[in-house]
Structure formats: structure tokens, C-alpha cells
N, C-alpha and C positions, 0 to 999 in steps of 0.2 A: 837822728831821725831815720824811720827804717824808709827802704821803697815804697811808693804808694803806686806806681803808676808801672801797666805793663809795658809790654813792647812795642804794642800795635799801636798804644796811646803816645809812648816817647816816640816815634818814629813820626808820627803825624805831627804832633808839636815842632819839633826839628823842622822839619820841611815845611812845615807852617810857616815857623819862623825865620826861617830860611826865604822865602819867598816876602813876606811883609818885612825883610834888611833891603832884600834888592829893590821893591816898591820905593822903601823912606831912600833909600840912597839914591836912585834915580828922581824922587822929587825933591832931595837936598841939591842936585845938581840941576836942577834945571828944567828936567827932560818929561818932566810929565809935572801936570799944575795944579799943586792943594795947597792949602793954607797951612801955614809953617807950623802950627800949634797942631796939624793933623801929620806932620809929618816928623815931628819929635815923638807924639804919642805913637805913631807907628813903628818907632826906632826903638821905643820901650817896650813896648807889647813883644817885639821880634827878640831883641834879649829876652825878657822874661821869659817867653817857650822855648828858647833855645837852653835857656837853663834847665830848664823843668824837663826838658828833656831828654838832655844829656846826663841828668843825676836821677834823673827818673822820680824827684821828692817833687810834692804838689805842697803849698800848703793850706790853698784853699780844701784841698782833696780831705787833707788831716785834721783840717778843722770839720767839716763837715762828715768826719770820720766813714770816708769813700778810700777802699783798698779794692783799686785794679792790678793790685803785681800778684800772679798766684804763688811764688817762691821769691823767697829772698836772697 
């Protein structure tokens, strides 16, 4: 599967995701109070864009045949 996704877009995913791991890991510990099933889904979501953004492939993007990478 080729890049779909630029830089400006992996970078924001990243640090998206990055930011909703330390959210779910602070409400997995305690320290801030959502309901567990908001805090597993938050745990998912923050992998997924950290993937998405570290390999730069979307596959929603690819299905919906959206190319943000201008060079591969």
C-alpha cells in the first residue's frame, strides 16, 4: 500500500495520538474520571493514529481514494 497521507497530516495524527495515550492512561490510573469503555476506546483511537501516522497509510483515506502525500 503506497503513502496516502502527508506530513503535516502524520504529524498532527502522532501528536493527536500521542496526547488521547496520555488522556486514556491517566483515566486508566485513576487520575482523571470517564467510564472505562471511554477509556479503552480512547486507548484505541490513540494507536490507531499513531500508526497511521508513523507509516503515513490511511485506509480509510484509500478507500475513499483521498491522496494527501504529494511524493512517495
Amino acid at each position: 500500500m503506497n503513502r496516502n497521507v502527508g506530513r503535516i497530516d502524520a504529524t498532527v495524527r502522532v501528536v493527536g495520538g500521542l496526547a488521547l495515550a496520555v488522556f486514556a492512561a491517566l483515566a486508566a490510573f485513576g487520575l482523571v474520571t470517564v467510564p472505562i469503555v471511554s477509556t479503552l476506546g480512547l486507548g484505541v483511537i490513540a494507536v490507531v493514529l499513531i500508526v497511521e501516522g508513523v507509516t503515513r497509510r490511511c485506509l480509510l483515506y484509500r478507500v475513499l481514494g483521498i491522496d494527501r502525500c504529494p511524493v512517495d
